[in-house]
N, C-alpha and C positions, 0 to 999 in steps of 0.2 A: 160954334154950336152952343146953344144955351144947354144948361141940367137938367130942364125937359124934354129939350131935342133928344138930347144923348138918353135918356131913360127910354123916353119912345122909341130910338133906335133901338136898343138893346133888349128890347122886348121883342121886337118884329124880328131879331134875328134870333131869339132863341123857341118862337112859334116857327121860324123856317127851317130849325134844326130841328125840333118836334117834329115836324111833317114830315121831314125826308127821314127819318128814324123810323117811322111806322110802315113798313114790308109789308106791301100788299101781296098777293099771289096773282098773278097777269094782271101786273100794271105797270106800264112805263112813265117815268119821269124825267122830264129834260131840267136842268138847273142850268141857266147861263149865271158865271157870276166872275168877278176877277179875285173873290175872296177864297183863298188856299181852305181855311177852315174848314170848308165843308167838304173836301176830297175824302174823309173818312166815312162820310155817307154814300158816297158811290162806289159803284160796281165797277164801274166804268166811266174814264177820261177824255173828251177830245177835244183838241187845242185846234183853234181855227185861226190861223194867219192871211192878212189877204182874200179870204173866204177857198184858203184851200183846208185841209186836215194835215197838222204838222205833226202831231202824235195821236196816238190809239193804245189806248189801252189802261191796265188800270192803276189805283193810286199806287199802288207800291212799286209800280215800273217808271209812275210818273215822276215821282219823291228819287227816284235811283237816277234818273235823266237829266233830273234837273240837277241834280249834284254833280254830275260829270259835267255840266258848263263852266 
């Protein structure tokens, strides 16, 4: 990745941590992502394996789960 790429990237990911930052009042947000970082903007966690639900719930139970592996 060139020093453009990476500055491009790291702009779009701090405009996607801007966005999920701003609480709206009745509004949902889905974020698909494999990047941990941003569990601190959610309310709520869930882990899709296989296209089933392997966990629910939120970061601080997610963060305590994944420690006990």
């Amino acid at each position: 990745m060139t020093p453009s790429e990476r500055k491009l990237r790291r702009a779009a990911i701090l405009t996607a941590v801007e966005w999920l930052a701003i609480r709206r009042e009745n509004s949902t947000r889905i974020l698909v992502t494999h990047q941990l970082q941003f569990l601190d903007c959610a309310d709520k966690v869930l882990v899709i394996e296989e296209g089933a639900i392997v966990f629910d719930g939120t970061p601080k139970q997610f963060r305590a789960s994944a420690a006990s592996k």
